[in-house]
mmCIF file of the C-alpha atoms, coordinates in Angstrom:
data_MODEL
# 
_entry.id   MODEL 
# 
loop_
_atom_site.group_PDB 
_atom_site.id 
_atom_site.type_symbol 
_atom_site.label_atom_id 
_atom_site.label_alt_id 
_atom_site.label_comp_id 
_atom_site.label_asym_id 
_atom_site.label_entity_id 
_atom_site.label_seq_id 
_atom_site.pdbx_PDB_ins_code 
_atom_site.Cartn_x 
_atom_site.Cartn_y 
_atom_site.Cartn_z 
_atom_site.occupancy 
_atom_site.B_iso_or_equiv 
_atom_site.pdbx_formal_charge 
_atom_site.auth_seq_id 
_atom_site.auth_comp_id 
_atom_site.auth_asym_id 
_atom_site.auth_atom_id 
_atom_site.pdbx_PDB_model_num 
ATOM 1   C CA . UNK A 1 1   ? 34.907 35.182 -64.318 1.00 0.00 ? 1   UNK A CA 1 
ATOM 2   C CA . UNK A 1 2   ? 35.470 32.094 -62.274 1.00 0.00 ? 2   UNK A CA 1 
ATOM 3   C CA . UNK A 1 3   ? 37.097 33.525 -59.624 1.00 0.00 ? 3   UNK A CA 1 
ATOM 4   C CA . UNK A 1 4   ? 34.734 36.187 -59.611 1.00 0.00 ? 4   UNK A CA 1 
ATOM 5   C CA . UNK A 1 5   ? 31.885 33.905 -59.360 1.00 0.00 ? 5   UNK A CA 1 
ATOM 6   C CA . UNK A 1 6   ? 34.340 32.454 -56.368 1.00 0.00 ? 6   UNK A CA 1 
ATOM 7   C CA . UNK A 1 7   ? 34.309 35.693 -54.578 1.00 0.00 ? 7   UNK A CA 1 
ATOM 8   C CA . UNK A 1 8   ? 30.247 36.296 -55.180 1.00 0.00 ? 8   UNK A CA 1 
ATOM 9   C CA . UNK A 1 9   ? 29.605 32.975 -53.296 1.00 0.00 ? 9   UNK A CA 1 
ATOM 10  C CA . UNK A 1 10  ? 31.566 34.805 -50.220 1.00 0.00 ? 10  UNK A CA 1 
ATOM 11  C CA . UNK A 1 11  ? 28.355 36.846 -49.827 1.00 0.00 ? 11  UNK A CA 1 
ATOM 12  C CA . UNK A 1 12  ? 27.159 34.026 -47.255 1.00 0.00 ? 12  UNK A CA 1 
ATOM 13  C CA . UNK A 1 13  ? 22.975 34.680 -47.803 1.00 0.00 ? 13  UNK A CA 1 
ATOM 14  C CA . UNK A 1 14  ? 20.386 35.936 -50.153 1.00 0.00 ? 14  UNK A CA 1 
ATOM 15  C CA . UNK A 1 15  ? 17.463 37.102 -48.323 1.00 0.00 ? 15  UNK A CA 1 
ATOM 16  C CA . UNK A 1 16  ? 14.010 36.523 -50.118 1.00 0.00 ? 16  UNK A CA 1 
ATOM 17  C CA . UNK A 1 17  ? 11.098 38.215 -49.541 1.00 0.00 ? 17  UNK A CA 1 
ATOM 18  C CA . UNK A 1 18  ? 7.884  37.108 -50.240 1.00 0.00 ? 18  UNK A CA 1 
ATOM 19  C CA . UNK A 1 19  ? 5.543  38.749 -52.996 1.00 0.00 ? 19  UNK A CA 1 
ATOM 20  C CA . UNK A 1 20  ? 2.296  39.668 -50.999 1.00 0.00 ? 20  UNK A CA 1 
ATOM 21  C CA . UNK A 1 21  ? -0.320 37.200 -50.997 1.00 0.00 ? 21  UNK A CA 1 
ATOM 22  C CA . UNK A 1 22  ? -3.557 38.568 -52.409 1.00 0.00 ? 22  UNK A CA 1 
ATOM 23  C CA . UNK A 1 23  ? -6.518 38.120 -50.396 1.00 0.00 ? 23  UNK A CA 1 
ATOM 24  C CA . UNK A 1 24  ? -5.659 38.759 -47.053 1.00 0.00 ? 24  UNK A CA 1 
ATOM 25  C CA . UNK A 1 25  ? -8.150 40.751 -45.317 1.00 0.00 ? 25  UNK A CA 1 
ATOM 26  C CA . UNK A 1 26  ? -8.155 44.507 -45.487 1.00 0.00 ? 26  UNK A CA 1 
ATOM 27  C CA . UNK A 1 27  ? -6.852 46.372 -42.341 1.00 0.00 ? 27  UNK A CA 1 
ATOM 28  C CA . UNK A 1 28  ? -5.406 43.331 -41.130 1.00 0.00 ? 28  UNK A CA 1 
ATOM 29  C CA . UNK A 1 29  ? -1.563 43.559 -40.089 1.00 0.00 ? 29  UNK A CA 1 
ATOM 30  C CA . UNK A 1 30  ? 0.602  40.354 -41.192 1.00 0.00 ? 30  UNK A CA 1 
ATOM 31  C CA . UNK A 1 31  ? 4.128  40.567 -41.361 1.00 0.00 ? 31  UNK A CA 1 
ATOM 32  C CA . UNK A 1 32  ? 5.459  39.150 -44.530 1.00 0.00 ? 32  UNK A CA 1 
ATOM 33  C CA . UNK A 1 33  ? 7.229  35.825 -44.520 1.00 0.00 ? 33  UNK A CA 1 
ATOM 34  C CA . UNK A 1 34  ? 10.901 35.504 -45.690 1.00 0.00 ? 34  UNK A CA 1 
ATOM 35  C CA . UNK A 1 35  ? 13.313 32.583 -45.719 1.00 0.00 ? 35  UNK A CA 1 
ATOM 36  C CA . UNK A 1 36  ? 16.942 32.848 -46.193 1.00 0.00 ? 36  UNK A CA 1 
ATOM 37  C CA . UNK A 1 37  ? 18.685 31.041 -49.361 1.00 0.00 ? 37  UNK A CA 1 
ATOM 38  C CA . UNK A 1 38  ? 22.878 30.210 -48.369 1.00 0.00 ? 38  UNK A CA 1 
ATOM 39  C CA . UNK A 1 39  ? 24.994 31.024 -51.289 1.00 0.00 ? 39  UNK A CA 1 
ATOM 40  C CA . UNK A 1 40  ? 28.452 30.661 -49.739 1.00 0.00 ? 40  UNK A CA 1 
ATOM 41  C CA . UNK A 1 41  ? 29.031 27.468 -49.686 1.00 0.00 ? 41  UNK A CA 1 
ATOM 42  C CA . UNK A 1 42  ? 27.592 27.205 -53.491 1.00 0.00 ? 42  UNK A CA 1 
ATOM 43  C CA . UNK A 1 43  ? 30.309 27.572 -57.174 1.00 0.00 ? 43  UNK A CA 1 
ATOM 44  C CA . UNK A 1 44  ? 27.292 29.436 -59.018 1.00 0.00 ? 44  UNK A CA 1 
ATOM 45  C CA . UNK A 1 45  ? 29.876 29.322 -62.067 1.00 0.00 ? 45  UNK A CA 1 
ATOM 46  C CA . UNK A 1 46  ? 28.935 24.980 -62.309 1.00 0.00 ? 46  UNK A CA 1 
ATOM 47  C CA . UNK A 1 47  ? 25.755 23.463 -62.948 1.00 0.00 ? 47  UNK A CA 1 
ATOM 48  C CA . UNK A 1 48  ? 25.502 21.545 -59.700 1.00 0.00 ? 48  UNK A CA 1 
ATOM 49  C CA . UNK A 1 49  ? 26.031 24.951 -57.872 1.00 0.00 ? 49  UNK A CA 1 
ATOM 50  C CA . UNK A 1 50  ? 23.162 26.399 -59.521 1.00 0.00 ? 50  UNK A CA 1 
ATOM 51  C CA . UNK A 1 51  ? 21.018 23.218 -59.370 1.00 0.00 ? 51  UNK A CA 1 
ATOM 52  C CA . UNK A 1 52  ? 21.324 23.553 -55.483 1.00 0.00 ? 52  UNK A CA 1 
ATOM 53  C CA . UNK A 1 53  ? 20.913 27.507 -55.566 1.00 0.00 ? 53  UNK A CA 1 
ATOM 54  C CA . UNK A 1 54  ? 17.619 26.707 -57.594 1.00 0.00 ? 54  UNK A CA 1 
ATOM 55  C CA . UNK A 1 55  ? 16.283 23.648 -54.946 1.00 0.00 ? 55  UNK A CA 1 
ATOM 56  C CA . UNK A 1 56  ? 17.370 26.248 -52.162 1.00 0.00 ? 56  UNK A CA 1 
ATOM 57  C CA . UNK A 1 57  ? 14.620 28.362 -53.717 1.00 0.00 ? 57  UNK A CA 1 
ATOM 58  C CA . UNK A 1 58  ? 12.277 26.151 -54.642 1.00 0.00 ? 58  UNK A CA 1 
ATOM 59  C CA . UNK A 1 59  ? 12.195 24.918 -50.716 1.00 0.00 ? 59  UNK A CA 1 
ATOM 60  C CA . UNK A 1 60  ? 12.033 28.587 -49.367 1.00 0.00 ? 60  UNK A CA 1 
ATOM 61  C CA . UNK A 1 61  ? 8.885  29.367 -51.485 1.00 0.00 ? 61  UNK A CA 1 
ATOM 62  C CA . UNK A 1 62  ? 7.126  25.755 -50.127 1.00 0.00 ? 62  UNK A CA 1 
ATOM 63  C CA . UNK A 1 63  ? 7.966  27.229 -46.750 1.00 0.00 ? 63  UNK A CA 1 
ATOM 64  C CA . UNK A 1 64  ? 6.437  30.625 -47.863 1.00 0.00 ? 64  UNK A CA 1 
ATOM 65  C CA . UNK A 1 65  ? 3.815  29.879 -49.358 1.00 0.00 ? 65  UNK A CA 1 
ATOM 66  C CA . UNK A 1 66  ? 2.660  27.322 -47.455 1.00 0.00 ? 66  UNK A CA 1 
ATOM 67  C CA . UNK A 1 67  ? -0.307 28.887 -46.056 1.00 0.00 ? 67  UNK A CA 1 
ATOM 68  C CA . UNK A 1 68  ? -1.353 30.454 -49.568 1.00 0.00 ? 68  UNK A CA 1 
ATOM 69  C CA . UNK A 1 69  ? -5.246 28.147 -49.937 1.00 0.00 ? 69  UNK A CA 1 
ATOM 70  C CA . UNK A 1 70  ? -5.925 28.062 -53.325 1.00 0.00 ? 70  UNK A CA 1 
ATOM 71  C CA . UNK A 1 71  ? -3.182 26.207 -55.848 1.00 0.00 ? 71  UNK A CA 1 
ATOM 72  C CA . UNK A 1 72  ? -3.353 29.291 -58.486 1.00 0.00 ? 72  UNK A CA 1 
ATOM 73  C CA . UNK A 1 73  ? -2.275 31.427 -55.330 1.00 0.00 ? 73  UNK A CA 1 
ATOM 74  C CA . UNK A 1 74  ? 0.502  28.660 -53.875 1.00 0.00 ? 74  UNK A CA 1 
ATOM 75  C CA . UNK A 1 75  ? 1.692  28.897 -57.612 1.00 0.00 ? 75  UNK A CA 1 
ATOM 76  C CA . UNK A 1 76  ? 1.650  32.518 -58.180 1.00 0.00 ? 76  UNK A CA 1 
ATOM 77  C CA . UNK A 1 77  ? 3.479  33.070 -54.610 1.00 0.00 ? 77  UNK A CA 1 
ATOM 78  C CA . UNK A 1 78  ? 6.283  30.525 -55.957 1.00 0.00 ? 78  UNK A CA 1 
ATOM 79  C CA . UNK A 1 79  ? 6.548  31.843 -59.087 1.00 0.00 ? 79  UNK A CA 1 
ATOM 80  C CA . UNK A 1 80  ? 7.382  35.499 -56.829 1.00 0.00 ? 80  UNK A CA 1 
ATOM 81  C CA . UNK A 1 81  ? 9.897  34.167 -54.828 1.00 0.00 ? 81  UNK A CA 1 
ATOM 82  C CA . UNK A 1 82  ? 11.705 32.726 -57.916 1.00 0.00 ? 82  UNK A CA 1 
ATOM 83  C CA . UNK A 1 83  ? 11.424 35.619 -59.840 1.00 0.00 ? 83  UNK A CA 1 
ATOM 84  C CA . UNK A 1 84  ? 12.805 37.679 -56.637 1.00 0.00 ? 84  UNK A CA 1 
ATOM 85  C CA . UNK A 1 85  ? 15.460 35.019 -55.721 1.00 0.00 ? 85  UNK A CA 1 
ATOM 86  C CA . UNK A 1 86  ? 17.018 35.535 -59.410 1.00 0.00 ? 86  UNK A CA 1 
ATOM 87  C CA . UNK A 1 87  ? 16.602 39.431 -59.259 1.00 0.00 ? 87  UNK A CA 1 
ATOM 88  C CA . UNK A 1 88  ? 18.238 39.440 -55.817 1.00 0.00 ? 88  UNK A CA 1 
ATOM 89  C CA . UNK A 1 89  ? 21.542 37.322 -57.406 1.00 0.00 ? 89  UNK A CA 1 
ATOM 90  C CA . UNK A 1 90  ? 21.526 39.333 -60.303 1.00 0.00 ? 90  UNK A CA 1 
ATOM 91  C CA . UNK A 1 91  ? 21.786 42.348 -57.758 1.00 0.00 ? 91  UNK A CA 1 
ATOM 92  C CA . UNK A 1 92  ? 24.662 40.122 -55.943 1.00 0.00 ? 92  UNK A CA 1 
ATOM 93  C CA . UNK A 1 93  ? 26.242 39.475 -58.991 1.00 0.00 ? 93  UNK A CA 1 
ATOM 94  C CA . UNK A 1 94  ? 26.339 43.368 -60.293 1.00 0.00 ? 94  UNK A CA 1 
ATOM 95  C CA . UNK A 1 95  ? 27.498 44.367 -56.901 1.00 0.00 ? 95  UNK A CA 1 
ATOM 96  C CA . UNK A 1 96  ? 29.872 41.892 -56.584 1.00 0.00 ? 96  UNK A CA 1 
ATOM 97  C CA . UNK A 1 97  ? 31.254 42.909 -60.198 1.00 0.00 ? 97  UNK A CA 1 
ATOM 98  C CA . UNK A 1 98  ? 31.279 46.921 -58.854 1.00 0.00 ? 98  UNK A CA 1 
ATOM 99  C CA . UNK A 1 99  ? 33.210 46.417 -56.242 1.00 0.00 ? 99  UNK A CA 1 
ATOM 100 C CA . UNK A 1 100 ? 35.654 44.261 -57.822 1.00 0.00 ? 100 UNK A CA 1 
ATOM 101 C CA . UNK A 1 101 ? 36.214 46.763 -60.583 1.00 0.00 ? 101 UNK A CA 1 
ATOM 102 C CA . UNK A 1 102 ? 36.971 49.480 -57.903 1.00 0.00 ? 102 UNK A CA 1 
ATOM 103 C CA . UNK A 1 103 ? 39.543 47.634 -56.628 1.00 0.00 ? 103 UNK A CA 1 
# 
């Protein structure tokens, strides 16, 4: 598992997406904001790796959803980008695992 875990942080970034932000006016045309979250230099196996995976996260939803005006919203947008970040590893992860057990 380790060295699997060793091999996942190879993947270099996880791109998050943020969850669109409710209100914006109808007919209007914004392009969705994304940051990028580096992985490769991170053990996700150990705590601290994961610690800094997590603050990586936590400071790409600040930066997108910075502009959200109401807390509830700035929350809710967060709370996307952390659910997305973890879906997006978990799809990592499983790929990671796939192609390892092909080889």
């Amino acid at each position: 598992m380790s060295n699997f875990i060793t091999k996942l942080t190879t993947a270099g970034y996880l791109v998050l997406a943020s969850v669109p932000v409710a209100g914006l006016a109808v007919g209007v045309a914004h392009a969705a904001p994304a940051a990028h979250v580096q992985i490769g230099d991170l053990d996700l196996s150990s705590k601290a790796g994961m610690t800094t995976f997590n603050q990586r996260v936590q400071s790409a939803g600040q930066q997108i959803c910075r502009d959200e005006r109401s807390l509830s919203g700035r929350e809710s947008c967060k709370d996307g980008v952390r659910a997305e970040a973890q879906d997006k590893l978990a799809a990592v992860i499983q790929s990671r695992s796939t192609t390892l057990a092909a080889r």
